[in-house]
N, C-alpha and C positions, 0 to 999 in steps of 0.2 A: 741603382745604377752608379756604377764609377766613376768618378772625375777628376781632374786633377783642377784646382783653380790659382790662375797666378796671383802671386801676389803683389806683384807691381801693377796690376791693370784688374781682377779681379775678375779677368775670364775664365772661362768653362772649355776645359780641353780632356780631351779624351784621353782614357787612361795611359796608353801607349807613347802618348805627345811627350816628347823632348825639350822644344821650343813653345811658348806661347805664341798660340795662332794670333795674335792682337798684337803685340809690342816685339814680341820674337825675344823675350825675355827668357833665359833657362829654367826647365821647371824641373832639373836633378833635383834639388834640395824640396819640392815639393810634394808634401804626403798625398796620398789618398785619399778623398775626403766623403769617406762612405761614413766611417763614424761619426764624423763630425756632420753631415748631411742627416742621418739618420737621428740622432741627437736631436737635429734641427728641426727635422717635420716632427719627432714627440713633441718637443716643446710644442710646436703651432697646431699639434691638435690638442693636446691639452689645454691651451691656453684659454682662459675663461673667454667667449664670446663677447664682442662689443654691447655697449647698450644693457637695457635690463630685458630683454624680452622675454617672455614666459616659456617654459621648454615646449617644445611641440610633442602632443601622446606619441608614446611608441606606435608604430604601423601597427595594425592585425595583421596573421598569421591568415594562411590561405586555409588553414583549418580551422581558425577561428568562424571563417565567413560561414553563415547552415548552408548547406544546400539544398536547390528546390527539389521536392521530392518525384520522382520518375512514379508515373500511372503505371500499375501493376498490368503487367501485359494477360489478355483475354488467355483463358483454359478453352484449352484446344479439344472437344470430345470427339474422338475417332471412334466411338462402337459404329455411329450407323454407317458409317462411309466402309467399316471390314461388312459389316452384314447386307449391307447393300451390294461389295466385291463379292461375297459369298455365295447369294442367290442368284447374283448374273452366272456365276460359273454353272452351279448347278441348272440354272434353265437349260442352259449351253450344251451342259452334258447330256440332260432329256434330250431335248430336239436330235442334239445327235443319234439316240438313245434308240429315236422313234423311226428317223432314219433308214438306221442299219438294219433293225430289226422288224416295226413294223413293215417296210413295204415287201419281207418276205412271208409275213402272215397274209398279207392282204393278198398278195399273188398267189398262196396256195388256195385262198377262200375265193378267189374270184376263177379258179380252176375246175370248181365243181359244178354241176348243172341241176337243174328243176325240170323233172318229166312231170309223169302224170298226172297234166293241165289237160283237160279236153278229151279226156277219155282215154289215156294212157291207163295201164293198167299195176304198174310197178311200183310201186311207194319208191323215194328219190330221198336224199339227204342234200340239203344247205350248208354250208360249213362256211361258220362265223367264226371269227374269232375268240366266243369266252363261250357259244353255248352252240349247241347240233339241236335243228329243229325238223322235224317228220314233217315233210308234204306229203299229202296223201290225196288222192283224185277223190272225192266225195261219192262220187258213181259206184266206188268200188266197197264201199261201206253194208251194212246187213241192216236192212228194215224189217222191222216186225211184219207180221200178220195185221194186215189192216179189217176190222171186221167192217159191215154193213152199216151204214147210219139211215138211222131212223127221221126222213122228213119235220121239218117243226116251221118253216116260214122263217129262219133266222140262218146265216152262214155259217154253215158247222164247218169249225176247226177238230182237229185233232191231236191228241198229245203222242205223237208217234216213237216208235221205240226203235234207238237208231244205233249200234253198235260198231265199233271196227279194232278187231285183235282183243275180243271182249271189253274192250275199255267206252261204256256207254259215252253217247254225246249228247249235250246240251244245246236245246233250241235259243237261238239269238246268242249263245257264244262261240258254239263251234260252227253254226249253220245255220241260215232264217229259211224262212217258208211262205211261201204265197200261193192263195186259192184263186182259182179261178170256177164258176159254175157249183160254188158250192152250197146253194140256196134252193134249187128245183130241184124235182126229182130224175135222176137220170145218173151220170157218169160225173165229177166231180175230179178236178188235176189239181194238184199240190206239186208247187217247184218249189227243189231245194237248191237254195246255195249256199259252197263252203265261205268259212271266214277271210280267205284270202291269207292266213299266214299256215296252221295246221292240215285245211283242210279246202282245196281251189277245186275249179269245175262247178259243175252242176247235173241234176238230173231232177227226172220226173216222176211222181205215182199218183196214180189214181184209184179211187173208192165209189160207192156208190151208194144213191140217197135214196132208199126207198119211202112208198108211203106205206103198204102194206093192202091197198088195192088193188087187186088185178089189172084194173081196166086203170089207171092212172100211171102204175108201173109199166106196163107195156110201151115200148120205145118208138112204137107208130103212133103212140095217141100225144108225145112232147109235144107237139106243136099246138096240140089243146089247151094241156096243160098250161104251155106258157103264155098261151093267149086270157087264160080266164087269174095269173097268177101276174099280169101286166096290166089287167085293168087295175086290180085288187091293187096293186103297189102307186100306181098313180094317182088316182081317185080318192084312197083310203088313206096312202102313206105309208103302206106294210103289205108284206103278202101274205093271203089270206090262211088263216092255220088252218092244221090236217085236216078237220073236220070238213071246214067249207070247200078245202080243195079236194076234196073226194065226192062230195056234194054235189058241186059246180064240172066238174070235169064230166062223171055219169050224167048228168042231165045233160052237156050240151053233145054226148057220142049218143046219148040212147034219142036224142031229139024232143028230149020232155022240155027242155028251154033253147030260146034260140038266142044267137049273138047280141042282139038288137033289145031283147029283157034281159040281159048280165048286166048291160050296160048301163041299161036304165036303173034296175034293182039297188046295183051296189053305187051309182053318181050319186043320186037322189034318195040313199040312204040315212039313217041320222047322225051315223058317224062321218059319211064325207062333209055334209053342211054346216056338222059343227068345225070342220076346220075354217071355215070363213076365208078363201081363198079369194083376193080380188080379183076382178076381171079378167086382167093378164095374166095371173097364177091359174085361174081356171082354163082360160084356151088353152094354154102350153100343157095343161093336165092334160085335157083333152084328145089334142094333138098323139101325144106320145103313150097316153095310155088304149083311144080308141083307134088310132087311124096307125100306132108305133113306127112312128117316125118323131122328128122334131120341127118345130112350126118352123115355118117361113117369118120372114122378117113382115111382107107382104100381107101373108094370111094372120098372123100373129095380131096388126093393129089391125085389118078391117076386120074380124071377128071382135076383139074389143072393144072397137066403135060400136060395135052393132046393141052390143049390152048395153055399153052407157049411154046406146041412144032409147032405149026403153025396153030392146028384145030381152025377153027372159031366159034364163041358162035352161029350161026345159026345151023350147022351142028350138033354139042354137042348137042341142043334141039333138031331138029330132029329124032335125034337117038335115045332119052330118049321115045318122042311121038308115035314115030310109030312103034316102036318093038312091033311085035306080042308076046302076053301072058308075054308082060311085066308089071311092076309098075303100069304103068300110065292107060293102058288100063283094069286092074283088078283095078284101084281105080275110074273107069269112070262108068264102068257095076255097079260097088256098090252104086254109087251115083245117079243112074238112067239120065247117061249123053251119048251122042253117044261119042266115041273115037275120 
């Protein structure tokens, strides 16, 4: 800075000043006292400090100072969050996919119809989406020739020979079968039903069980028959084989035996006694094989009592047999049998 300082009075006036502001002394003859100022503060910093004091260290440097070190910032892995973006699109796209396109498959397959259920005669087509499957009414299928079976005391089946468009079928995969009556001699039904997806409906065929007797085969004497092949099955546990049932039938038509010795012959047998039937096992035999009906709840225990109160199974049947205008004797006149 500039100054001018007088020298009568030793003030500090500003460069421009004429007059000292202090005394009002002229300061024309008065220099500038920049050099001489400047001069002055070199001296006063160079000038050795007072006292002896030891130098104070130079400061550090702001680069001298370390710096703390910054924690490496986490790695960021992005695959799963693009593969995770990825599959959501692509589901997106499916569903759309299935949309557009399936609900016009499904509306052309739900356009088509299933006839020949129940006796239709036309084989019908399904229409699925990935496969066509043939309904076909079962009725309308080719059965073999079914021959004659030969009586045995056992339910004869048959391995029947079942064709349709030449493409043979298989029992229990394309269609099951159930007998009815296939045990005596007479007329014997077999129901067939489809699988429900190939091959629906049902139908019926029948065969016939001979023994090879005339007088057994004859369709007036059934009721013989199954009266001397119902003792035999209750009594014994089985119906009686060919032999006995051609045996047993001729005797009770020609009158050489009557109802009342079947009954006795085969109860009191060695093979019924060895079944060891209790009490209650025996009346209900009884019941259903002599009188063919099934016990009463009623007659069921007081015939049991009657055993465990000392009566013997001989006399019990006796009494059932030979009562006048009983059971046994009005199911013997009906069956065209002597009592």
């Amino acid at each position: 800075m500039k100054n001018k300082i007088c020298t009568e009075c030793n003030a500090v006036n500003g460069v421009r000043a004429t007059y000292c502001r202090k005394c009002n002394a002229s300061l024309d003859h008065v220099a500038i006292t920049e050099t001489v100022e400047a001069k002055s503060n070199q001296a006063f910093k160079t000038a050795p400090k007072p006292g002896n004091r030891p130098s104070m260290p130079a400061p550090k440097l702001k680069e001298d100072i370390p710096l703390p070190e910054r924690p490496a910032k986490p790695r960021i892995i992005y695959w799963p969050f693009i593969v995770s973006l990825v599959s959501m699109f692509l589901m997106i796209a499916l569903i759309f996919t299935f949309v557009i396109f399936g609900g016009e498959d499904e509306g052309a397959a739900s356009s088509g119809s299933v006839s020949g259920v129940n006796g239709s005669a036309s084989p019908t087509t399904t229409q699925t989406t990935e496969t066509t499957i043939a309904v076909t009414d079962i009725s309308e299928v080719i059965i073999g020739d079914i021959a004659e079976q030969t009586y045995t005391g056992e339910p004869l089946t048959i391995p029947f020979s079942i064709s349709y468009n030449d493409q043979t079928l298989t029992e229990d995969v394309d269609y099951t079968v159930t007998y009815t009556d296939n045990c005596a001699p007479g007329t014997a039904h077999a129901y067939f039903e489809g699988n429900g997806v190939e091959y629906v409906g049902s139908f019926e065929a029948t065969f016939t069980i001979k023994t090879g007797d005339p007088v057994c085969d004859d369709p007036a004497n059934l009721s013989v028959v199954y009266f001397s092949m119902r003792i035999s099955g209750q009594m014994l546990g089985h119906n009686p084989d060919l032999e006995s049932l051609i045996e047993q039938v001729n005797g009770l038509i020609n009158g050489d035996i009557t109802g009342s010795q079947l009954v006795t012959d085969i109860t009191f047998s060695d093979e019924a006694l060895a079944r060891n039937l209790s009490d209650e096992e025996f009346v209900a035999a009884v019941y259903r094989g002599i009188l063919a009906r099934e016990p009463d709840e009623e007659g069921l225990a007081y015939n049991a009592d009657l055993l465990g109160g000392g009566m013997s199974r001989e006399d019990l049947v006796n009494s059932i047999i030979t009562a006048e205008g009983g059971e046994f004797e009005n199911l013997c006149l009906s069956t065209g049998v002597q009592p």
